[in-house]
mmCIF file as Biopython writes it, N, C-alpha, C and O atoms, coordinates in Angstrom:
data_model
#
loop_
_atom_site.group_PDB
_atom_site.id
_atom_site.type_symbol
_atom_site.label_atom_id
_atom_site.label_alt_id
_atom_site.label_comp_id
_atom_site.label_asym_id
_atom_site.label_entity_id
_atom_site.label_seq_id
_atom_site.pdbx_PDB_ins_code
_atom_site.Cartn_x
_atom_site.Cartn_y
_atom_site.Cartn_z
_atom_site.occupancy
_atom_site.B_iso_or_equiv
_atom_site.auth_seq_id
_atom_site.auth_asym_id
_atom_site.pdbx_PDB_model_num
ATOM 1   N N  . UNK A ? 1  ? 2.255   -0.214  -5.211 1.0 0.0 1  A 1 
ATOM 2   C CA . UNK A ? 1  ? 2.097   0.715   -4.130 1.0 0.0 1  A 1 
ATOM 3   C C  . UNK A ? 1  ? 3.381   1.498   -3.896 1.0 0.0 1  A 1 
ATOM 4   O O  . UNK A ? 1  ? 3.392   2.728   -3.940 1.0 0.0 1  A 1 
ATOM 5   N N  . UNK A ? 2  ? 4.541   0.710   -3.627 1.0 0.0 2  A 1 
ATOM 6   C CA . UNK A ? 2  ? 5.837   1.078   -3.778 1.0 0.0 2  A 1 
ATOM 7   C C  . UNK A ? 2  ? 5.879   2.639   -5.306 1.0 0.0 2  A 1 
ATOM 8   O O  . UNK A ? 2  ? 5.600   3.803   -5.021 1.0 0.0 2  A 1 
ATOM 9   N N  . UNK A ? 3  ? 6.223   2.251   -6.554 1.0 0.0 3  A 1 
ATOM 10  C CA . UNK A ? 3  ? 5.596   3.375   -6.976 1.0 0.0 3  A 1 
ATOM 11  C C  . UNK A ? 3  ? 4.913   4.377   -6.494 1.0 0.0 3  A 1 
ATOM 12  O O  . UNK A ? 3  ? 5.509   5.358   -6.049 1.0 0.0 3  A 1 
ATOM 13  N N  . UNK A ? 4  ? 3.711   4.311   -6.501 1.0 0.0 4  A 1 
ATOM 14  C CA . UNK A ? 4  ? 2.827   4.816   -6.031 1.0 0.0 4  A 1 
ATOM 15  C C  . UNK A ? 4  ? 3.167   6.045   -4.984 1.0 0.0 4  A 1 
ATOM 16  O O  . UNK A ? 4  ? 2.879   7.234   -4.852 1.0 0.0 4  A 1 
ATOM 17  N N  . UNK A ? 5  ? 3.580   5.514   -4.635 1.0 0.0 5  A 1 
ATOM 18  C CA . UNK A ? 5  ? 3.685   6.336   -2.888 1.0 0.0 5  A 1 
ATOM 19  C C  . UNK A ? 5  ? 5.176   7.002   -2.494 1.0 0.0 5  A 1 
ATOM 20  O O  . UNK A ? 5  ? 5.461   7.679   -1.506 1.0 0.0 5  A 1 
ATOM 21  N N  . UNK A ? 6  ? 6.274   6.451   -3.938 1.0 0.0 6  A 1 
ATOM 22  C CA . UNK A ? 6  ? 7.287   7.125   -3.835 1.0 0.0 6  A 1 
ATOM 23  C C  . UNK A ? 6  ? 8.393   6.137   -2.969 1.0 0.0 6  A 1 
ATOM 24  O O  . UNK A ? 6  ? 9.569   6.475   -2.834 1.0 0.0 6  A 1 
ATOM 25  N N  . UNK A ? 7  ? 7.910   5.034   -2.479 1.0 0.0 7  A 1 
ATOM 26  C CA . UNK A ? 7  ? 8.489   4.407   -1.554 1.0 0.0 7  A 1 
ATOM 27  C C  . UNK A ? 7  ? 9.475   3.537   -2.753 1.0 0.0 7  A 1 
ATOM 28  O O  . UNK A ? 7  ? 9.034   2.845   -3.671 1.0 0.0 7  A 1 
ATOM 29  N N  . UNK A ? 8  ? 11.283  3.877   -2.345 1.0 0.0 8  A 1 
ATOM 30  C CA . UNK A ? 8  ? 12.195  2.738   -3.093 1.0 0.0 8  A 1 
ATOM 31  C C  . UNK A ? 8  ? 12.832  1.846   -1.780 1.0 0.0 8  A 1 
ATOM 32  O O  . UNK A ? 8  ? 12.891  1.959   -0.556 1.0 0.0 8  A 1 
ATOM 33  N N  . UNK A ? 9  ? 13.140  1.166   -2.525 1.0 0.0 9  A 1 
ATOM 34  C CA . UNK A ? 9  ? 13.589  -0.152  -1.967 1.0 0.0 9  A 1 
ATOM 35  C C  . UNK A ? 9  ? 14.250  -1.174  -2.756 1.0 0.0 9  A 1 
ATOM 36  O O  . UNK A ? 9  ? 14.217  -1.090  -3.984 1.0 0.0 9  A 1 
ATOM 37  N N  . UNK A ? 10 ? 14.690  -1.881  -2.327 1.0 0.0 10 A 1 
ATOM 38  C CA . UNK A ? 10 ? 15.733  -3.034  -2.697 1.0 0.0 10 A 1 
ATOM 39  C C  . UNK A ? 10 ? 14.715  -4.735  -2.613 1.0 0.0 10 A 1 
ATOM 40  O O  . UNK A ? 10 ? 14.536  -5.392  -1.588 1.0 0.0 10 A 1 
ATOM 41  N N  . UNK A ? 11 ? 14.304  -5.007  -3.745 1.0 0.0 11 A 1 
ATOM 42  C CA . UNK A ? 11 ? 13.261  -6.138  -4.026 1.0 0.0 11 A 1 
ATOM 43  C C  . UNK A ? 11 ? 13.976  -7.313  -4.260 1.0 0.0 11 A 1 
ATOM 44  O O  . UNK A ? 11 ? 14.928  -7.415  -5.033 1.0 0.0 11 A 1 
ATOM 45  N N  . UNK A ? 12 ? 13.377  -8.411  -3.406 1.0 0.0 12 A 1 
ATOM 46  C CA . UNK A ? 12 ? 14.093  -9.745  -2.996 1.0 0.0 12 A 1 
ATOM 47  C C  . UNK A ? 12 ? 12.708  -10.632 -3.652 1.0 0.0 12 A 1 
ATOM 48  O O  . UNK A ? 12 ? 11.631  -10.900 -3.121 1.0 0.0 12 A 1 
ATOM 49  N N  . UNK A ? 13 ? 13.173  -10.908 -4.852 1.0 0.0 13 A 1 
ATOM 50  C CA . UNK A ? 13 ? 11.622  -11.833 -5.436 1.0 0.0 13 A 1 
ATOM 51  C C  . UNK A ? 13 ? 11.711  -12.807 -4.555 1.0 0.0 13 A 1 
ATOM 52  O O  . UNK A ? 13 ? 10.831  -13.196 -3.787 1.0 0.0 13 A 1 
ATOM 53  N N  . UNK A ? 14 ? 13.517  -13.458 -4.759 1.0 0.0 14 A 1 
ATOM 54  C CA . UNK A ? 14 ? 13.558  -15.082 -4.925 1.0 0.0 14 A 1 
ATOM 55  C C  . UNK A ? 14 ? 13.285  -15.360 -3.307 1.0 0.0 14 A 1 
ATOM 56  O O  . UNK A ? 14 ? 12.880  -16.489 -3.031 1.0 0.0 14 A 1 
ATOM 57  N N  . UNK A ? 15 ? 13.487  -14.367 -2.160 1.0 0.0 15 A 1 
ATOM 58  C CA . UNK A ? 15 ? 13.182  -14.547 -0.881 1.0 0.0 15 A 1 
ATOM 59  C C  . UNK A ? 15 ? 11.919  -14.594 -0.612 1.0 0.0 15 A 1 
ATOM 60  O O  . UNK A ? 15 ? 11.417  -15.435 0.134  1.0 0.0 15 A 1 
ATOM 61  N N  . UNK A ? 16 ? 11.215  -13.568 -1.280 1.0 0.0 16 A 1 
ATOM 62  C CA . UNK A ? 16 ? 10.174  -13.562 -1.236 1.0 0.0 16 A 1 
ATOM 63  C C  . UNK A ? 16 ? 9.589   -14.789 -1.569 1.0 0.0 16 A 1 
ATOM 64  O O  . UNK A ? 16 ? 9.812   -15.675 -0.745 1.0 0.0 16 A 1 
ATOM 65  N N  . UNK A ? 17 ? 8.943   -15.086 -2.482 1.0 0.0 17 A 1 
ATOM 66  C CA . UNK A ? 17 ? 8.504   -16.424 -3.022 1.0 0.0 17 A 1 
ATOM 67  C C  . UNK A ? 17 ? 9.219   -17.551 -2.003 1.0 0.0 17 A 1 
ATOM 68  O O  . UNK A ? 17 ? 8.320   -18.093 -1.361 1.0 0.0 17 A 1 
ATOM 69  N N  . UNK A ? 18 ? 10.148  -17.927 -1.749 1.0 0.0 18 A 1 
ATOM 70  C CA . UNK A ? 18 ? 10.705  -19.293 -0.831 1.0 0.0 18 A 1 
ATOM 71  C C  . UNK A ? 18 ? 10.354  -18.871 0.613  1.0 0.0 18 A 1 
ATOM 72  O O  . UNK A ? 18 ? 10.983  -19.462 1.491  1.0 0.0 18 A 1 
ATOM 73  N N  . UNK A ? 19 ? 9.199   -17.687 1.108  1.0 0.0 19 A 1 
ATOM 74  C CA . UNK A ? 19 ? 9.044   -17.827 2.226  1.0 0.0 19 A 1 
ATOM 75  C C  . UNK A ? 19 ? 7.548   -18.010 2.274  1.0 0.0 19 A 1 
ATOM 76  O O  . UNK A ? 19 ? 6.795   -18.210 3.227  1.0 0.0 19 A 1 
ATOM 77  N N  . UNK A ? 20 ? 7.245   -17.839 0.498  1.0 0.0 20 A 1 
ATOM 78  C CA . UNK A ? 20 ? 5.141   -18.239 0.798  1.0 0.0 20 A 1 
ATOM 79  C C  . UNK A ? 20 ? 5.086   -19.769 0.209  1.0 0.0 20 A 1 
ATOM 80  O O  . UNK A ? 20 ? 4.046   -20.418 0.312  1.0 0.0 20 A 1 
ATOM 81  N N  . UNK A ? 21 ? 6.014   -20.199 -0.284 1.0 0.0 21 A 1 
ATOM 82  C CA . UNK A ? 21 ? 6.093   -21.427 -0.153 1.0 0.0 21 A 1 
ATOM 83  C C  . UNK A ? 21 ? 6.009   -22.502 0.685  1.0 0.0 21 A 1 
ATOM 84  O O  . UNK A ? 21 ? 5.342   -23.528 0.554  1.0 0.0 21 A 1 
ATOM 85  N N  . UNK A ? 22 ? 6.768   -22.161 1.581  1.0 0.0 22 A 1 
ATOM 86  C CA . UNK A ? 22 ? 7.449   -22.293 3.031  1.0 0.0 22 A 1 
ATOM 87  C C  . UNK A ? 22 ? 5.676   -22.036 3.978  1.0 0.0 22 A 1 
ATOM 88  O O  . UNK A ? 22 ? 5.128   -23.019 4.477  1.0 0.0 22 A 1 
ATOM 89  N N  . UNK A ? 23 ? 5.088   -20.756 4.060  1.0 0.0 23 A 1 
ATOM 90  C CA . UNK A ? 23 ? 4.065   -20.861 4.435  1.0 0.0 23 A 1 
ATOM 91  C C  . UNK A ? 23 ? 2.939   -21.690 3.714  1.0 0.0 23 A 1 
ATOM 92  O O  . UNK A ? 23 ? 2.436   -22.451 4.540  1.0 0.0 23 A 1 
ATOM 93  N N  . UNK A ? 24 ? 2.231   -21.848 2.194  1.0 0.0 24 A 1 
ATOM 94  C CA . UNK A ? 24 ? 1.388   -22.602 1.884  1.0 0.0 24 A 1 
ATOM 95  C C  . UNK A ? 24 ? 2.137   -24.201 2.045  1.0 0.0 24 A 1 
ATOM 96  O O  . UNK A ? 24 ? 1.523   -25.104 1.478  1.0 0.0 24 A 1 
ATOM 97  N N  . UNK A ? 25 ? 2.881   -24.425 2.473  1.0 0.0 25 A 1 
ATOM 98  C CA . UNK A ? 25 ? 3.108   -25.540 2.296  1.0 0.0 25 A 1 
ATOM 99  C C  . UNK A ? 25 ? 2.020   -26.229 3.792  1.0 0.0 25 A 1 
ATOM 100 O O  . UNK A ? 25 ? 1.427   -27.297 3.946  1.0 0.0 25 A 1 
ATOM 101 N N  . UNK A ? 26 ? 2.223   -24.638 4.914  1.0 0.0 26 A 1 
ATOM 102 C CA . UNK A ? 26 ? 1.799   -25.404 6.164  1.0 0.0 26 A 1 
ATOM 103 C C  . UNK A ? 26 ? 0.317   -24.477 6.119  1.0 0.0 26 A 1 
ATOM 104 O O  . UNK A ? 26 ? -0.272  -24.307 7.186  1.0 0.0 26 A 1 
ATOM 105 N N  . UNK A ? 27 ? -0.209  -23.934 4.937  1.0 0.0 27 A 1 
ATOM 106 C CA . UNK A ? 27 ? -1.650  -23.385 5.149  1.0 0.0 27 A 1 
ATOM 107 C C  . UNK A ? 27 ? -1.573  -22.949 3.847  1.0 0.0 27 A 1 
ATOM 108 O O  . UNK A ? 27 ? -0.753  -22.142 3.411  1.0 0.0 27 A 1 
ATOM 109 N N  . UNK A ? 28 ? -2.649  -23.629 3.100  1.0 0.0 28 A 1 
ATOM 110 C CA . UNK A ? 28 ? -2.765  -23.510 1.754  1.0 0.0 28 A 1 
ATOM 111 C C  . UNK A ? 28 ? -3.730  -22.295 1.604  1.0 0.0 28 A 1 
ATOM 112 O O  . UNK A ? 28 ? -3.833  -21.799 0.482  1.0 0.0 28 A 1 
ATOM 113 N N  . UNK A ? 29 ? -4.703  -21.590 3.011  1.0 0.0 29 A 1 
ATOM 114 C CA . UNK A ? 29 ? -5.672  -20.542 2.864  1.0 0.0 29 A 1 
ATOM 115 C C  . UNK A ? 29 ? -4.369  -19.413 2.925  1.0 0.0 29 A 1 
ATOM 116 O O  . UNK A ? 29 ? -4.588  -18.376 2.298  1.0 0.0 29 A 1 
ATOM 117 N N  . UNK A ? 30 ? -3.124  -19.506 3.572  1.0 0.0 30 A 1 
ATOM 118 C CA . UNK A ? 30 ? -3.044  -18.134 4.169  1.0 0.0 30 A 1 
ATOM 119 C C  . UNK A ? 30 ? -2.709  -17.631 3.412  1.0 0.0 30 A 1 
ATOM 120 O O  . UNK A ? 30 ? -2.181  -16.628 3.892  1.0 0.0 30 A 1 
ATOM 121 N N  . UNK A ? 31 ? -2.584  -17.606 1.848  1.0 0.0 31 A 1 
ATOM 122 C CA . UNK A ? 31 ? -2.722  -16.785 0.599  1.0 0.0 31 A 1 
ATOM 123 C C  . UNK A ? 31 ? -3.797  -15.448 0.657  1.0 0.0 31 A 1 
ATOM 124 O O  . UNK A ? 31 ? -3.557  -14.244 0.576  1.0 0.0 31 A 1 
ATOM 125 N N  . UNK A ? 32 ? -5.143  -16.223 0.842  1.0 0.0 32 A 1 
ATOM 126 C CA . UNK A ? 32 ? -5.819  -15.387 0.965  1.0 0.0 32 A 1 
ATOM 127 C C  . UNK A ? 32 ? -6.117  -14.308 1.775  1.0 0.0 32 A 1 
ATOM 128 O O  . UNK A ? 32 ? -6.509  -13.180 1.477  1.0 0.0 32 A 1 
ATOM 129 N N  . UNK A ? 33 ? -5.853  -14.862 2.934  1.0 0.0 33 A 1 
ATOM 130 C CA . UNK A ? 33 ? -5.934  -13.685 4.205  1.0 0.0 33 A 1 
ATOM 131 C C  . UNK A ? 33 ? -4.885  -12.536 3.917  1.0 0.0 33 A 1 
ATOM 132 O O  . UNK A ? 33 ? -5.064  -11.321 4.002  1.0 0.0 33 A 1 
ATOM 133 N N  . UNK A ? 34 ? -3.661  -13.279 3.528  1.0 0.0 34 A 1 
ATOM 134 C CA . UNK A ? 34 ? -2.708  -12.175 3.131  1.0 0.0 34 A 1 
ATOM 135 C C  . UNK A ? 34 ? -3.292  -11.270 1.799  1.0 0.0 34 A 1 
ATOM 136 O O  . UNK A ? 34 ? -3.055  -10.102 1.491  1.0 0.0 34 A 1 
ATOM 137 N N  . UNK A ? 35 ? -3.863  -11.953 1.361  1.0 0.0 35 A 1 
ATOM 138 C CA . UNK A ? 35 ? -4.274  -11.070 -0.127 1.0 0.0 35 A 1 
ATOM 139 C C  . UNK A ? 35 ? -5.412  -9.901  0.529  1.0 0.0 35 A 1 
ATOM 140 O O  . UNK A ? 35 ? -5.595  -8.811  -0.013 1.0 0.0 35 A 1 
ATOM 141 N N  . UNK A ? 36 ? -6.144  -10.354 1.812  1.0 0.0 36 A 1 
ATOM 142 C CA . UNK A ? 36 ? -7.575  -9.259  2.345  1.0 0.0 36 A 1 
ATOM 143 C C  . UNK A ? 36 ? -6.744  -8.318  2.910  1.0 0.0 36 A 1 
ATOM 144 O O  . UNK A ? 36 ? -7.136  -7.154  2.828  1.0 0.0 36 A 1 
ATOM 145 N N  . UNK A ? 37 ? -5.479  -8.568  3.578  1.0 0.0 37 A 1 
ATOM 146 C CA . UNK A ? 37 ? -4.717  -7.421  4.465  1.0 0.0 37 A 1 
ATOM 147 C C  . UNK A ? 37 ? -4.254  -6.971  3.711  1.0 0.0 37 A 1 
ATOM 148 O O  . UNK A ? 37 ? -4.411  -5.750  3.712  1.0 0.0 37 A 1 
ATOM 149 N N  . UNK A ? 38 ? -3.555  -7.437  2.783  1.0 0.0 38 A 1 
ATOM 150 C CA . UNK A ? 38 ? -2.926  -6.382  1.391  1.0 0.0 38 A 1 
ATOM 151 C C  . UNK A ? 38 ? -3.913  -5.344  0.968  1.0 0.0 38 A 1 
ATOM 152 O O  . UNK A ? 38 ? -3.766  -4.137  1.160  1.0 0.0 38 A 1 
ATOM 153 N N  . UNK A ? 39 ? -5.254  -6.088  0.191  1.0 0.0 39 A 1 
ATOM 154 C CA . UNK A ? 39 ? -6.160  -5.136  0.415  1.0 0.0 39 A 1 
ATOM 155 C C  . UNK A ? 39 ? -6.394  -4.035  1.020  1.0 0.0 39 A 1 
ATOM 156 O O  . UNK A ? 39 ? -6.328  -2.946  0.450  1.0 0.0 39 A 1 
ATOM 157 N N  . UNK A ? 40 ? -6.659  -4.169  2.094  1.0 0.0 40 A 1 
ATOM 158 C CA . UNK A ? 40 ? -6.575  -3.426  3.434  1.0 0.0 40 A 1 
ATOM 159 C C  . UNK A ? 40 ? -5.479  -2.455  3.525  1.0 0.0 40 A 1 
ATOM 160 O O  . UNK A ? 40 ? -5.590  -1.288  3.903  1.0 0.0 40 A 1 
ATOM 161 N N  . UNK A ? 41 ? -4.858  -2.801  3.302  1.0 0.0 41 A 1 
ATOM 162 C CA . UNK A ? 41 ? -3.458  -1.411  3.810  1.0 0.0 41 A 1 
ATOM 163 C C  . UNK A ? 41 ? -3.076  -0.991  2.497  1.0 0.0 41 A 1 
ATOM 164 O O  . UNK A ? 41 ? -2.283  -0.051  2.449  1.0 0.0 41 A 1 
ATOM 165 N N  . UNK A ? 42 ? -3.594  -1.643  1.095  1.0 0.0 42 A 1 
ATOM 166 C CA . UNK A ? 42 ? -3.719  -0.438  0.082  1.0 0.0 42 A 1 
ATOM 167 C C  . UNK A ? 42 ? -4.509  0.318   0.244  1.0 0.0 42 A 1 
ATOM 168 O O  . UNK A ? 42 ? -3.943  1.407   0.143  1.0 0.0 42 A 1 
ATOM 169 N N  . UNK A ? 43 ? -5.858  0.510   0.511  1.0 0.0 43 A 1 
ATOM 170 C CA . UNK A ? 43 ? -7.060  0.848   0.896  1.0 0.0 43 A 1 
ATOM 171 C C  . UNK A ? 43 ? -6.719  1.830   1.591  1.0 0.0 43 A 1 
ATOM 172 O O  . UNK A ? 43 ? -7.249  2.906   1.312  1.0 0.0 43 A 1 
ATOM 173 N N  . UNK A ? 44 ? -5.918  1.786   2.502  1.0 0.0 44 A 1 
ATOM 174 C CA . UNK A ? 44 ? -5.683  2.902   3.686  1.0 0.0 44 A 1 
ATOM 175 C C  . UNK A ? 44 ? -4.432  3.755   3.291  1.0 0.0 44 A 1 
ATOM 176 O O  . UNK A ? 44 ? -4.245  4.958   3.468  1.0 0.0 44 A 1 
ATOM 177 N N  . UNK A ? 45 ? -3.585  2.770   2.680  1.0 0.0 45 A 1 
ATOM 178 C CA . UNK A ? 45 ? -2.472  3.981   2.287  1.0 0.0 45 A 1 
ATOM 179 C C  . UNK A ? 45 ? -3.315  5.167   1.023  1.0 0.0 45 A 1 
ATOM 180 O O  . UNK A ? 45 ? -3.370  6.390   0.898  1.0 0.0 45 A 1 
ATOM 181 N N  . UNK A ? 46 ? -3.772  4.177   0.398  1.0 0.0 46 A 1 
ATOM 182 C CA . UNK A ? 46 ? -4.391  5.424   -0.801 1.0 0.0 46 A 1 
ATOM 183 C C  . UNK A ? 46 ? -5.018  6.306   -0.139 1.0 0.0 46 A 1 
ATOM 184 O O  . UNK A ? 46 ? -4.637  7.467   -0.288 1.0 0.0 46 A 1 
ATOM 185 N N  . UNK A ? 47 ? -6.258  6.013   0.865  1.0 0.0 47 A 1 
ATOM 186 C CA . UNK A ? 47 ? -6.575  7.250   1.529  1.0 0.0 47 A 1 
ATOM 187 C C  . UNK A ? 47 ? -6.074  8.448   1.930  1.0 0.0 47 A 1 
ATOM 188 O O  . UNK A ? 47 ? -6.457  9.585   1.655  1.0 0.0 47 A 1 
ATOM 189 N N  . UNK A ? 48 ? -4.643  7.847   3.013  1.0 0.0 48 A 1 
ATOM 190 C CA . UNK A ? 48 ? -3.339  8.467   3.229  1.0 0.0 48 A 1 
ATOM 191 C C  . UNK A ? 48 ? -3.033  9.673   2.172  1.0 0.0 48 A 1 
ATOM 192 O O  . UNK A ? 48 ? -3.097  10.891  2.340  1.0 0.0 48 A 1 
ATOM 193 N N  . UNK A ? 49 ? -2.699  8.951   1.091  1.0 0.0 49 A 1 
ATOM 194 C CA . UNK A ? 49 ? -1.940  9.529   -0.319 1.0 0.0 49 A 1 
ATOM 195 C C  . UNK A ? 49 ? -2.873  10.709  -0.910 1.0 0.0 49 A 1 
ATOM 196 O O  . UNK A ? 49 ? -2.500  11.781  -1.387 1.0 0.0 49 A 1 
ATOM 197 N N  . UNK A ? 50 ? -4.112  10.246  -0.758 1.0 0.0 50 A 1 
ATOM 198 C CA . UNK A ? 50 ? -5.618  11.115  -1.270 1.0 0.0 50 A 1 
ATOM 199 C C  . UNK A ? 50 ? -5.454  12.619  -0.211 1.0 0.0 50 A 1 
ATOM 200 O O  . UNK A ? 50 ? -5.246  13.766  -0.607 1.0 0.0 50 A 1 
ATOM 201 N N  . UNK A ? 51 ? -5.610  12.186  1.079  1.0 0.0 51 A 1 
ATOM 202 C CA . UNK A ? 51 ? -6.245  13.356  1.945  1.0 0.0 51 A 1 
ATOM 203 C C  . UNK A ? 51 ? -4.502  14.277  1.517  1.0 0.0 51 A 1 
ATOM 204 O O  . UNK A ? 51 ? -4.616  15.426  1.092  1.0 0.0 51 A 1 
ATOM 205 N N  . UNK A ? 52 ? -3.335  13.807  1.638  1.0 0.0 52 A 1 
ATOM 206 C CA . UNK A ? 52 ? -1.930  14.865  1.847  1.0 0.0 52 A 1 
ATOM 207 C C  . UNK A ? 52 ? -2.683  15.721  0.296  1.0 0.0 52 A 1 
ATOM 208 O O  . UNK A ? 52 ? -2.828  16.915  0.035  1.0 0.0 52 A 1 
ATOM 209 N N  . UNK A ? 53 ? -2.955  14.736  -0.308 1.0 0.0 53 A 1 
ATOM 210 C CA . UNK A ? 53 ? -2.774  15.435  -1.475 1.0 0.0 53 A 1 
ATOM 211 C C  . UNK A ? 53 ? -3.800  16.767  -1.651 1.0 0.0 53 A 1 
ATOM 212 O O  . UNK A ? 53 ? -3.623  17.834  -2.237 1.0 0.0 53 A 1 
ATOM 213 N N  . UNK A ? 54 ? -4.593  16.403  -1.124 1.0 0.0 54 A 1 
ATOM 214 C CA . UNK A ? 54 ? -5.914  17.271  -0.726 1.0 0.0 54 A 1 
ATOM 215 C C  . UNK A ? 54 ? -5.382  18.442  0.021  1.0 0.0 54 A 1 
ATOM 216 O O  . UNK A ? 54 ? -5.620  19.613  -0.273 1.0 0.0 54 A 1 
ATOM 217 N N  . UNK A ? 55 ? -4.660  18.044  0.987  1.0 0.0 55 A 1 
ATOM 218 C CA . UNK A ? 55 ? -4.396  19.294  1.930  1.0 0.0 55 A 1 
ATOM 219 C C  . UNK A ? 55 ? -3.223  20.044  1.140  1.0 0.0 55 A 1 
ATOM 220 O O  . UNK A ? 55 ? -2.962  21.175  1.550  1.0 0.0 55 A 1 
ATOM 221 N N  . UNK A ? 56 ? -2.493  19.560  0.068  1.0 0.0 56 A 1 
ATOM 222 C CA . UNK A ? 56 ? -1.775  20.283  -0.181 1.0 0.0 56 A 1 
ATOM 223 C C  . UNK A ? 56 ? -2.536  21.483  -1.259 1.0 0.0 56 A 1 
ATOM 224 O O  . UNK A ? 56 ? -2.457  22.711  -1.227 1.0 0.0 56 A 1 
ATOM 225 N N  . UNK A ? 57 ? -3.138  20.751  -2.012 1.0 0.0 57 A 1 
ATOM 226 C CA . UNK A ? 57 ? -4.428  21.505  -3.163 1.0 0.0 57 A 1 
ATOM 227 C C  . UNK A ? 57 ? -4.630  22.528  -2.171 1.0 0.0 57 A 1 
ATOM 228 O O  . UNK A ? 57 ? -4.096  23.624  -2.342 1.0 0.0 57 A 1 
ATOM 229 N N  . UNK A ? 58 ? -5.428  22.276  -1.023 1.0 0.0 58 A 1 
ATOM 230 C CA . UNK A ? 58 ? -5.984  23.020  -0.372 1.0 0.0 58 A 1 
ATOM 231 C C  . UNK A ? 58 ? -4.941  24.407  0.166  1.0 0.0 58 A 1 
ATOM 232 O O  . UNK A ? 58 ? -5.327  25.571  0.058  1.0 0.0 58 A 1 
ATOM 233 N N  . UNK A ? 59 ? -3.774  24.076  0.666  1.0 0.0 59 A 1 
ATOM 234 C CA . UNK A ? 59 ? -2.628  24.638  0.769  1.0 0.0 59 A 1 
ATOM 235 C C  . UNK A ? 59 ? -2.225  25.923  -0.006 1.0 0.0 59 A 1 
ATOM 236 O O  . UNK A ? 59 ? -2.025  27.050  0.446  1.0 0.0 59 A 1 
ATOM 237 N N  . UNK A ? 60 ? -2.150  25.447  -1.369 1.0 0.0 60 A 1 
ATOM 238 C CA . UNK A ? 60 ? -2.007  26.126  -2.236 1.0 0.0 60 A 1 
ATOM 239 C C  . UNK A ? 60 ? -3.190  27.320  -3.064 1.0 0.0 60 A 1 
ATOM 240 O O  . UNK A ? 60 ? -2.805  28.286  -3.724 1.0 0.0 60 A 1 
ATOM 241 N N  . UNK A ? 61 ? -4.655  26.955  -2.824 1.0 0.0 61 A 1 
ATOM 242 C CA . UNK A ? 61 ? -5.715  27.825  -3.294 1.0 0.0 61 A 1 
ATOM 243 C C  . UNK A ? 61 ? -6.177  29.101  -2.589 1.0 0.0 61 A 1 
ATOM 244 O O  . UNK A ? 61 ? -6.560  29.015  -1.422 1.0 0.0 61 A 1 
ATOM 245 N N  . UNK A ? 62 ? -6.167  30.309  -3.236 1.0 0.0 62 A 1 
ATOM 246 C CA . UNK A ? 62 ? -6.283  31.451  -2.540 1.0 0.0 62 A 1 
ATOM 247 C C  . UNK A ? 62 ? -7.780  31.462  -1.545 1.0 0.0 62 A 1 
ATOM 248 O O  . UNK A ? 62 ? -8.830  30.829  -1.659 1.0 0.0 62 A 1 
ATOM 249 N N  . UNK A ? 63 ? -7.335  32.442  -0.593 1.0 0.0 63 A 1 
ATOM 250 C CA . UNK A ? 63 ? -8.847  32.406  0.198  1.0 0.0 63 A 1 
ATOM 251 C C  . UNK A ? 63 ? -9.887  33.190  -0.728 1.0 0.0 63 A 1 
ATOM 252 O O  . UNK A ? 63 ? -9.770  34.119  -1.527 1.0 0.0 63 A 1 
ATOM 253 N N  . UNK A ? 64 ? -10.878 32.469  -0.305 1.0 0.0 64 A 1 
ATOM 254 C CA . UNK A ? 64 ? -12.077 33.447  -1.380 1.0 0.0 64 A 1 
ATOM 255 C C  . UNK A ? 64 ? -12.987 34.018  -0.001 1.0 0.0 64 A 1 
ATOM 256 O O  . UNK A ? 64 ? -13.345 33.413  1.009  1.0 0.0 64 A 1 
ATOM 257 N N  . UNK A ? 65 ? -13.219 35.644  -0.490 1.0 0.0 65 A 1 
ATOM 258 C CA . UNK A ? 65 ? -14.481 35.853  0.517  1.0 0.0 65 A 1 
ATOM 259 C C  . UNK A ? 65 ? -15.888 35.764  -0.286 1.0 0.0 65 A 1 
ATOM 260 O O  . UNK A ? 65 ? -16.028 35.974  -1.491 1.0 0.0 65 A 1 
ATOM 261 N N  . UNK A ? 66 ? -17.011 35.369  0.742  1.0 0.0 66 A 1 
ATOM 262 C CA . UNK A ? 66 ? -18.245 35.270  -0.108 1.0 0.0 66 A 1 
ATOM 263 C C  . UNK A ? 66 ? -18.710 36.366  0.670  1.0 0.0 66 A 1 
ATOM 264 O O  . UNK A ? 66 ? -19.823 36.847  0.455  1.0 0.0 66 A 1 
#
């Protein structure tokens, strides 16, 4: 998504990972829920990413008269 969307940043695997550890250790589901919200807010950023992109197309195409 990062890609995606142009978004950089500074990526912390090893933090990352020692804090879902840290959580499945005390909820072996909350993998999943996190995996439906991930879902979810890719879902919506792509939309996001879809419509700018749209309006810019749109932006750019001459007016037509009918």
């Amino acid at each position: 998504m990062t890609a995606q969307c142009g978004i950089q940043g500074k990526l912390q695997h090893a933090e990352y990972l020692k804090s879902w550890v840290k959580v499945l250790k005390n909820d072996n589901k909350a993998i999943f829920r996190a995996a439906s919200k991930a879902r979810e807010a890719s879902e919506y950023i792509n939309e996001l990413t879809l419509e700018k992109q749209l309006e810019q197309v749109k932006d750019h195409e001459p007016e037509m008269e009918l």
